[in-house]
C-alpha angles and dihedrals in degrees: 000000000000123000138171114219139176094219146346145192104238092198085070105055123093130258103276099025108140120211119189119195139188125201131173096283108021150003129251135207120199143184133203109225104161129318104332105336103104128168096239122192137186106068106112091206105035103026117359077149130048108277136173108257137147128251109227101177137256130286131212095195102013087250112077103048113201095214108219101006118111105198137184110250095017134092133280104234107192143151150073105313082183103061079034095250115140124166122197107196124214109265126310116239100171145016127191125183131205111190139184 
């Protein structure tokens, strides 16, 4: 099932569920895999191919993160925290779900 929202929890959303989302310069793919590691596409320098990341939140002003939460109008925060890679993407303008 395919859905538009304006904005979701991915904590919530069940092993498999894909999100694509658009945002001013490029398109992602992700995929839910538990909590917030998800497997995150559409970057053509960090992840022009499906990778492990986690999926730290968006951001409205690049200083109050909102951990888990993807928003329209916000910013894509994603990476390995760990290896101290951390990726903000431009603004997101849409986001579709298709869940399982």
């Amino acid at each position: 099932m395919q859905q538009v929202a304006d904005c979701l929890f991915v904590p919530s959303l069940s092993p498999g569920t894909v999100i694509n989302v658009e945002t001013r310069n490029r398109p992602y793919r992700i995929e839910c895999i538990s909590g917030d590691a998800v497997r995150i596409s559409g970057h053509p320098s960090v992840c022009p191919v499906p990778l492990e990341m986690t999926l730290e939140g968006s951001t409205r002003d690049n200083d109050h993160l909102e951990p888990g939460f993807i928003g329209k109008g916000m910013h894509l925060v994603f990476g390995r925290p760990e290896e101290g890679l951390h990726v903000t993407t431009s603004e997101i303008v849409s986001i579709e779900v298709n869940g399982n």
